[in-house]
N, C-alpha and C positions, 0 to 999 in steps of 0.2 A: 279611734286613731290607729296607723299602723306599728305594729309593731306592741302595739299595749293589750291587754289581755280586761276587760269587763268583767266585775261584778255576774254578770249573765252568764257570759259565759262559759266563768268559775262553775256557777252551777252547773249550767250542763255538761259539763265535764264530767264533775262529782258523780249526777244521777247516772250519767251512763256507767261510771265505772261498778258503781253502786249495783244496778240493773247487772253488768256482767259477774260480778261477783255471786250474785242472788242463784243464776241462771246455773254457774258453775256449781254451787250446795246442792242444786235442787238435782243435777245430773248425776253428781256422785253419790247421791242420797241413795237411790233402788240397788248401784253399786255394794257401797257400803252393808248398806241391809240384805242383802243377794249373798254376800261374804259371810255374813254373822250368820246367816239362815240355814248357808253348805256346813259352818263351822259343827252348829248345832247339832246338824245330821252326822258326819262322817266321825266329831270327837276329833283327837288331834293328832291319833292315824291314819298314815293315806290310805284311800281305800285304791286295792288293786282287785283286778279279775286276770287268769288267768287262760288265753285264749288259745285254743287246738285250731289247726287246719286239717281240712277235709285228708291231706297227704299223713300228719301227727297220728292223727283216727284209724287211718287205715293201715299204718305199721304199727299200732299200738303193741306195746312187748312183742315185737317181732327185729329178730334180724335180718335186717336186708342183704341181699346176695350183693359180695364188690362186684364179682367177676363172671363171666359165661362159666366157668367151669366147677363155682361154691355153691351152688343151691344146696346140693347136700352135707355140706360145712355151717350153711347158712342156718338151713334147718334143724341140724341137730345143737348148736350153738343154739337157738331161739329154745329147743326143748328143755336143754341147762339151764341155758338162763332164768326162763321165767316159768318154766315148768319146778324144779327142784330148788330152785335158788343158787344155783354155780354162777357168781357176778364177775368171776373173776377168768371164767372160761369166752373166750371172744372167737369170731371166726377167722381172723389172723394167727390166731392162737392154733386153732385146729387146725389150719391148713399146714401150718409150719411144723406141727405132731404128725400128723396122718401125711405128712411126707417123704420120711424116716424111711430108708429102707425100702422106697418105688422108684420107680422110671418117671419123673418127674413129668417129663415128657408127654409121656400115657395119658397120665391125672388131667395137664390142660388139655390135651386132646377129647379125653373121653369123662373126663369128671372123677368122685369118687366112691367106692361102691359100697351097700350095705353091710358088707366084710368088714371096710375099712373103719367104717363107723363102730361094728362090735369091736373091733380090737381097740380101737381107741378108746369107745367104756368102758371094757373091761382094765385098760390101762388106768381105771379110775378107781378101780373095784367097782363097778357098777356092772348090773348083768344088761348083755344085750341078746335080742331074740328075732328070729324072724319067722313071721307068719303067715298060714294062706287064710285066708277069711274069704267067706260070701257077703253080700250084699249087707243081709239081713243083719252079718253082728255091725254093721257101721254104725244101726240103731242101738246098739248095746254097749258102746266102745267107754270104760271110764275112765281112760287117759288118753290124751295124743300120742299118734305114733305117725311115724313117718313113711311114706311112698313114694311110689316111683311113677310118674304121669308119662306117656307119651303120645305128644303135641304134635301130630303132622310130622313125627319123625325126629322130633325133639325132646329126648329123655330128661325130665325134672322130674328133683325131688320138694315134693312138698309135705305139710302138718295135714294130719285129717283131726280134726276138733270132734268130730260127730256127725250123725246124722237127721235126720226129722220131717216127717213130710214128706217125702222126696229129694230136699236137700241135703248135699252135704256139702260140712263147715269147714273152711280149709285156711290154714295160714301161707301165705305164696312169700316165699322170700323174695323174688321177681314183680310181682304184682297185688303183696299185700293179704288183707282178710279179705275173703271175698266168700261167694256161694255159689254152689255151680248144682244144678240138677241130675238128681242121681243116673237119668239116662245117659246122660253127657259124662260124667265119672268115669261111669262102668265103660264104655266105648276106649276108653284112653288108656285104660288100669289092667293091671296083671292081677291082680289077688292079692299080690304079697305086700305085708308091711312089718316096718321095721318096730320094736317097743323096748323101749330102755326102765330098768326097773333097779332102782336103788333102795337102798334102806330107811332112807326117810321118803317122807309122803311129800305129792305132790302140794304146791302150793294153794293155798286152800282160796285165795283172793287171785289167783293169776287168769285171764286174760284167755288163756289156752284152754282152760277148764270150764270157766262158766260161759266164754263167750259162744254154745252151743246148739241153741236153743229160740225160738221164738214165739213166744204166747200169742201169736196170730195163728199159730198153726198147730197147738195143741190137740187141738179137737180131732183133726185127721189124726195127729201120731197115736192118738188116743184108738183111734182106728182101727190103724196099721197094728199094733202092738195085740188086740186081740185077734187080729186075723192071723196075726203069722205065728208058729212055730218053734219058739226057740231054738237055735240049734248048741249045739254042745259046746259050753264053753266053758275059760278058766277064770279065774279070780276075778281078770284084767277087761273081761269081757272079750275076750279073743276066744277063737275056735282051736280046740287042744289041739294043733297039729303044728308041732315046733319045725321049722325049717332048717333054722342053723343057727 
């Protein structure tokens, strides 16, 4: 009759709800046990990983240049930094020092020069030096020092890290770590670089130091090193011939 509800139809009511009930266990089931399984694995700390980008990589312990005119604030700030451990020296820092006393004017015009760099370390007690080298000691070099590139007419200062193979290892406040082929180097380079030498030693884990090298290419430098000549040099692996 209408309106009345059968016996029958009680039942299939029941089974269906029965049936969806069943259906819902059975789907949360691999849930549940998928949870208990991650639980098992991870413990009841989260697990994180820590992700770089290819940009992270490529300025690793490097200061980046703000301005056209900091490369060599940039780079000598990078060499503090992560060369000696000076965390507290920035290139806001340097530029606002190694201002002191110039034509301000000048500085953004033409940038700042490995002068202004010695006086600034020495304003740290830190000695500064400059040198001429050949080729040959870039393979010999045991600390970064700093140069002067010129790009189509575009004076930059960068890190040399070393040599090997034919390469040499550069830290680019503008462009980063990178590698550039020593005939390409030399075409650009005057001889002269700059080397900052304090009393404590360089960092022995830094970036600057070990990132020099590459065991693909051992076997040439393994080479080159017999073939060539050492020429005269100091402690630092520089050629004894102090500039200023």
């Amino acid at each position: 009759m209408r309106g009345q509800v059968t016996w029958t139809q009680r039942l299939r009511r029941a089974g269906a709800r029965a049936l969806l009930a069943a259906v819902a266990l059975a789907l949360a089931a691999p849930v549940a046990a998928q949870a208990t399984l991650d639980a098992s694995r991870i413990g009841s700390v989260p697990v994180t990983k820590q992700v770089r980008t290819l940009r992270d990589l490529r300025y690793r312990e490097l200061v980046p240049q703000r301005y056209d005119f900091s490369c060599g604030t940039a780079a000598l700030a990078t060499l503090l930094q992560y060369g000696y451990g000076y965390a507290d020296v920035s290139e806001v820092e340097l530029i606002k020092r190694m201002m002191v006393g110039v034509d301000a004017r000048q500085i953004v015009a033409n940038g700042f020069s490995m002068l202004d760099m010695k006086r600034y370390v020495e304003s740290l007690g830190l000695k500064g030096h400059g040198f001429r080298i050949d080729a040959d000691a870039l393979y010999r070099l045991k600390m970064p020092v700093i140069t002067l590139m010129d790009i189509k007419g575009y004076k930059h200062f960068v890190l040399v890290k070393g040599a090997q193979a034919g390469r040499v290892f550069i830290a680019d406040p503008a462009l980063g770590h990178r590698v550039v082929f020593e005939g390409d180097f030399i075409k650009n380079w005057n001889g002269i670089v700059f080397a900052v030498i304090a009393d404590r030693p360089l960092l022995a884990d830094s970036y600057l130091v070990n990132n020099r090298t590459s065991p693909a290419l051992q076997r040439r430098v393994d080479a080159l090193d017999r073939a060539t000549t050492p020429p005269r040099v100091v402690e630092l692996g520089l050629v004894a011939a102090d500039l200023f």
